[in-house]
C-alpha positions as a printed Julia matrix, in Angstrom:
125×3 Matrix{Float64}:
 -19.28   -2.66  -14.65
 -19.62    0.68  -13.0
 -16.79    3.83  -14.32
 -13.99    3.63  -12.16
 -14.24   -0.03  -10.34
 -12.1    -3.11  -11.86
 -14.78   -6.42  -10.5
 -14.58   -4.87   -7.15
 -10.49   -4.21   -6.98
  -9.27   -1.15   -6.72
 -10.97    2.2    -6.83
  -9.99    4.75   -9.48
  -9.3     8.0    -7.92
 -10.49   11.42  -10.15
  -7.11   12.62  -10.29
  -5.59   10.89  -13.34
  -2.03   10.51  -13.99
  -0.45   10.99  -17.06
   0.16    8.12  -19.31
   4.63    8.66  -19.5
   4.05    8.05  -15.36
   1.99    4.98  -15.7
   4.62    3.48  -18.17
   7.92    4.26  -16.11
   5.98    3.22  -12.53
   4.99   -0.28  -14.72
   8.59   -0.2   -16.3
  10.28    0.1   -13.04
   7.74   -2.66  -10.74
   8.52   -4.7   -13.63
  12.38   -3.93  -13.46
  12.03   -4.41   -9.77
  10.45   -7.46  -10.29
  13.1    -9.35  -12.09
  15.55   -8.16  -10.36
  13.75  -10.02   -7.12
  13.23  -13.17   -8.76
  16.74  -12.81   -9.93
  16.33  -15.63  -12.55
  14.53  -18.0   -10.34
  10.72  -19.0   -10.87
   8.5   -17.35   -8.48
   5.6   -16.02   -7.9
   5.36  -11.94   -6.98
   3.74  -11.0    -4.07
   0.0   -10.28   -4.25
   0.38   -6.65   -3.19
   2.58   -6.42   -6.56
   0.44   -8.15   -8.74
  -2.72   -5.52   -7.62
  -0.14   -2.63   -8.16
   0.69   -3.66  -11.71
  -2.77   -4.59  -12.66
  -3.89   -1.19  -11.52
  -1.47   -0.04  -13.57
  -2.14   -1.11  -16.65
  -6.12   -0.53  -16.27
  -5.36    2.6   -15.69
  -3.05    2.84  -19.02
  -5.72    0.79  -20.76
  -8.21    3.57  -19.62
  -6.16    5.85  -21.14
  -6.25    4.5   -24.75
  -9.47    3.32  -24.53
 -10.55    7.11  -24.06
  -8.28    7.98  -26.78
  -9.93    5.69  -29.08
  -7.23    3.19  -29.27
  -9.08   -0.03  -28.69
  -6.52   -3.13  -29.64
  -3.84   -1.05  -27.67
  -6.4    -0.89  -24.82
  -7.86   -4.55  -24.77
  -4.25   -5.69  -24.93
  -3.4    -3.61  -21.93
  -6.68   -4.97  -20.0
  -5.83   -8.62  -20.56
  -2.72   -7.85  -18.56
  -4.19   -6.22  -15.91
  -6.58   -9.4   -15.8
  -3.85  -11.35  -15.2
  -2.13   -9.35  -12.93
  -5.31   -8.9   -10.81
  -5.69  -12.86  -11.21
  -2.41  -12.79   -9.13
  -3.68  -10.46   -6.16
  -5.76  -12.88   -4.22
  -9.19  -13.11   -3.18
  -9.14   -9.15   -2.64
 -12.6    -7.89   -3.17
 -11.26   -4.25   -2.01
  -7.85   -2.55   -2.15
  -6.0    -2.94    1.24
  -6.52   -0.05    3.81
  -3.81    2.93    3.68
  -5.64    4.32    6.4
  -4.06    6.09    9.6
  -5.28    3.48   12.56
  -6.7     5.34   15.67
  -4.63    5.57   18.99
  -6.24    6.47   22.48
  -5.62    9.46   23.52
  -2.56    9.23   26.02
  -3.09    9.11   29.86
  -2.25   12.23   31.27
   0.99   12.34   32.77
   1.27   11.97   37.16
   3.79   13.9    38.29
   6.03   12.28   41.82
   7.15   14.83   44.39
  10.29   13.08   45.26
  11.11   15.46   47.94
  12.43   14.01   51.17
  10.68   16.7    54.27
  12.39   16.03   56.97
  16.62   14.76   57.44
  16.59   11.36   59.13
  18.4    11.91   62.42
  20.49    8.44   63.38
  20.7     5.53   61.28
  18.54    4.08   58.89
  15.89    1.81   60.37
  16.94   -1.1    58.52
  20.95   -1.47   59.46
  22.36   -4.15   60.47
């Protein structure tokens, strides 16, 4: 598996996070979370499920670099199942800016009567 891809989902950027903002964004999806299902069994979304599983590989990462292995399989296996969760997702979904035409360019109306209308209007009764 190449450095930075999870089996195709989700694309690790360079720009790593610290480890105390991985926990509280996994602490509060989670918080979220329960909150939502608000004792009731259900499922979470899928777009949830690849948020917290990129979470925790990303904390797993993090202790695996550190050289804390157990801490970091543990982590993974969650992420596994969180990523089980996302769907059939072989990429993350597009957060890109969609492309608009370019607008028409505005026609102008000279609404200017020239001449006055001497008599009545041609349709009076």
């Amino acid at each position: 598996m190449e450095a930075g891809h999870h089996q195709g989902k989700g694309l690790h950027t360079e720009i790593e996070e610290p480890p105390s903002q991985l926990r509280v964004d996994i602490a509060i999806a989670l918080a979220l979370l329960m909150i939502a299902k608000a004792g009731r069994q259900a499922k979470p979304n899928p777009e949830v499920c690849f948020y917290l599983g990129d979470r925790y590989v990303r904390l797993s990462e993090h202790h695996r670099v550190k050289g804390r292995l157990k801490k970091a399989k543990r982590l993974r296996a969650k992420a596994e199942f969180y990523f089980q969760g996302s769907g059939p997702w072989r990429d993350p979904p597009y957060a890109a800016a969609m492309a608009m035409p370019a607008p028409k360019r505005p026609t102008f109306t000279a609404a200017i009567g020239w001449r006055a209308r001497r008599g009545p209007p041609d349709d009076a009764a």
